[in-house]
C-alpha positions as CSV (number, residue, x, y, z in Angstrom):
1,X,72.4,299.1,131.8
2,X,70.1,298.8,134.1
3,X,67.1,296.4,133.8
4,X,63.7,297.1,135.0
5,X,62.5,294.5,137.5
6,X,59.5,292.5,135.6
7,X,56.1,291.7,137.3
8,X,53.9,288.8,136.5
9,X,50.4,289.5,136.9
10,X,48.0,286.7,137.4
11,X,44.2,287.6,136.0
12,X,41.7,285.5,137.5
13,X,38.6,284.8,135.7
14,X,36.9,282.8,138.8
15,X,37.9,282.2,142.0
16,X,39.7,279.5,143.1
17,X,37.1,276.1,143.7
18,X,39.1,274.8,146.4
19,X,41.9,275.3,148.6
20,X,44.3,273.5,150.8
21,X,46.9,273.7,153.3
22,X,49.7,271.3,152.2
23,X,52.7,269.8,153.8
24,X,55.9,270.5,152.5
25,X,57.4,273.1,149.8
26,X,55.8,273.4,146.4
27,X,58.5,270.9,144.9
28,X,57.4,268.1,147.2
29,X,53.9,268.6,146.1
30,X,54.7,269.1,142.3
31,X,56.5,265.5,143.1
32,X,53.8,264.0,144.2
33,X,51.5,265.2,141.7
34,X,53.8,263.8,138.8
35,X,53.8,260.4,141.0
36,X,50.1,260.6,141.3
37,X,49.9,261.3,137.7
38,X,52.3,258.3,136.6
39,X,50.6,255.6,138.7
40,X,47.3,257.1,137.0
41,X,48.7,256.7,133.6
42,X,50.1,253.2,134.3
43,X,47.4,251.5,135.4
44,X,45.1,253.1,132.2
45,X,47.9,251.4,130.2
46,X,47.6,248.4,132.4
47,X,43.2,248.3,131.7
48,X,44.2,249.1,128.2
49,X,46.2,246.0,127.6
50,X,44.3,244.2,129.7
51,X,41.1,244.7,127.3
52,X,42.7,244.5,124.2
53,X,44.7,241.1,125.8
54,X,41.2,239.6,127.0
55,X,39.5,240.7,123.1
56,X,42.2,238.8,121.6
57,X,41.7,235.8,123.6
58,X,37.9,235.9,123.2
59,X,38.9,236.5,119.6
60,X,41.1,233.3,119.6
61,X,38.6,230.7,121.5
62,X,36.3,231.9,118.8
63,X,39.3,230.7,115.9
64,X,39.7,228.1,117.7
65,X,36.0,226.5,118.8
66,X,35.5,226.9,114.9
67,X,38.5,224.9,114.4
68,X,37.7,222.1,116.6
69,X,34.0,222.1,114.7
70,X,35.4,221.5,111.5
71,X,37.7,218.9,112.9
72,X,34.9,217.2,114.2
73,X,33.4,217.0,110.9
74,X,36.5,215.8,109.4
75,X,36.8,213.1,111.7
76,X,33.4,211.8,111.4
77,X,33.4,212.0,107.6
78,X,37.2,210.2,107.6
79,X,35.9,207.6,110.5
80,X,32.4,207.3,108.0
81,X,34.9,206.5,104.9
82,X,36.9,204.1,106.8
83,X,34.1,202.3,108.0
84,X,32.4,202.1,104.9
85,X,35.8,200.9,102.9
86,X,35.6,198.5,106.0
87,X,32.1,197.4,105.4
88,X,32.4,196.9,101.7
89,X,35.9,194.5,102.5
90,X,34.2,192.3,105.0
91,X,31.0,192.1,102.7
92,X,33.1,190.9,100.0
93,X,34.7,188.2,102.5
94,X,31.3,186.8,103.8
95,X,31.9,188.8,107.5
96,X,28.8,189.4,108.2
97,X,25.8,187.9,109.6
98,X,23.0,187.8,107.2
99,X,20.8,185.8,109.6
100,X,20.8,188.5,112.3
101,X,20.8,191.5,109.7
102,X,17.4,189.7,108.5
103,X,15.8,189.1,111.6
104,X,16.6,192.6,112.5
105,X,14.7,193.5,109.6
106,X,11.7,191.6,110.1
107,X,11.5,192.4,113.5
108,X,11.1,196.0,113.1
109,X,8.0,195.4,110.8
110,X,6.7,192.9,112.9
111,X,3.1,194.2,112.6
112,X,2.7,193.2,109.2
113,X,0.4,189.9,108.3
114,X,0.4,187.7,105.9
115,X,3.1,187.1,103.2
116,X,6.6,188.6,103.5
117,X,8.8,187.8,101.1
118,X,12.8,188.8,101.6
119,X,15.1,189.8,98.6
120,X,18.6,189.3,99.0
121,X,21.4,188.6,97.1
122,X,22.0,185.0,96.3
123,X,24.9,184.1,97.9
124,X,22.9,185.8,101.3
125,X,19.6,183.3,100.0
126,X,21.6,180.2,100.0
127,X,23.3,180.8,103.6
128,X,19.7,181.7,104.6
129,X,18.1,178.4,103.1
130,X,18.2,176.1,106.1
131,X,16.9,179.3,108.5
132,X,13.8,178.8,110.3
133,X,11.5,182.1,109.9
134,X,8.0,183.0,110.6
135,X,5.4,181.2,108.5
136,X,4.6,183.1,105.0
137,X,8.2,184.0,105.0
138,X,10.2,183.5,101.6
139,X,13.1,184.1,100.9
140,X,14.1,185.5,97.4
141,X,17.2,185.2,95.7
142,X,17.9,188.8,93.5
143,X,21.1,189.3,91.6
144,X,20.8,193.4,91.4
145,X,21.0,193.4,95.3
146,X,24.3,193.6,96.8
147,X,25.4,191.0,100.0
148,X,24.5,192.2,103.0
149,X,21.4,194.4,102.2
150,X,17.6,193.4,102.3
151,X,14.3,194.4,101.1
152,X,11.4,193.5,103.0
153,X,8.3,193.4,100.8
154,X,4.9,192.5,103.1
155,X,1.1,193.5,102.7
156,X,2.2,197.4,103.6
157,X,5.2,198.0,101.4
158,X,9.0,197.9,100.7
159,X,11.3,198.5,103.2
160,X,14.8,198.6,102.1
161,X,17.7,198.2,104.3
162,X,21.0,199.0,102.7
163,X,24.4,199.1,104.4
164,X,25.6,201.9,102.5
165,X,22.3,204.2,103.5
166,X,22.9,202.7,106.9
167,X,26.3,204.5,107.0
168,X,25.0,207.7,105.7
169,X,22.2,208.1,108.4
170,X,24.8,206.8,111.1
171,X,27.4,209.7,109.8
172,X,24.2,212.2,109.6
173,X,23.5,211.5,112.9
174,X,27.1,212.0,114.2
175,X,27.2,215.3,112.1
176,X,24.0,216.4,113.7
177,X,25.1,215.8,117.2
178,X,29.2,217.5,116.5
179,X,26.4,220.7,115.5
């Protein structure tokens, strides 16, 4: 049998857009296209990974700067309870001084005239007896208040100082400033 040779026929549609003379056969230049085409392809895998890598970082700083804000809350609220368990044990024992916590408090109304009169608790009133304080100053002994807390009463108002609303502006202040 005898077997007709075949032909290809090429139809072009446009001409050709460019043309080059090459080194080498056509296998050396099909090589180095499919190296061309590799390295190509590897380093869009490379940018790929590299992005998706850099979006999961971003995505956990973010994880972990909102873990480190609610840790910082924690800590001030568990550093406000300690100190508060503190101040309640060292106000039952008498560790404080009532003398300084007063003049504290009569210093920052200092502008006030005539009269002031101080209520604290009794126990605070008798270590305060033998304290020297501004004339028109008295000091009132009141059951209901607890050791260690104050109310001023002068010509312009109450002012009330109380360790416990001492702590919460203090831990207010420190959540305020973690923000």
């Amino acid at each position: 049998m005898i077997r007709a040779k075949s032909t290809l026929r090429v139809h072009v549609m446009e001409g050709p857009s460019e043309a080059r003379v090459l080194d080498g056969d056509l296998s050396s230049y099909a090589l180095a296209r499919r190296e061309a085409r590799e390295s190509q392809l590897r380093k869009e895998g490379f940018d790929s990974a590299a992005q998706t890598a850099a979006h999961a970082l971003e995505l956990a700083g973010d994880k972990l700067i909102g873990c480190r804000d609610d840790l910082e809350a924690s800590a001030v609220m568990l550093a406000m309870d300690i100190a508060q368990e503190l101040l309640r044990v060292e106000l039952g024992k008498g560790n404080y001084d009532i003398t300084k916590i007063v003049r504290e408090v009569l210093a920052s109304h200092s502008g006030s005239t005539g009269s002031t009169i101080l209520h604290v608790n009794p126990e605070d009133a008798a270590s305060l007896a033998d304290v020297p304080f501004r004339s028109g100053t008295q000091i009132q002994a009141d059951p209901s208040i607890r050791r260690g807390d104050v109310r001023l009463q002068t010509d312009q108002g109450m002012m009330v100082r109380e360790m416990d609303e001492c702590l919460k502006s203090i831990r207010n202040k420190l959540i305020e400033a973690t923000s």
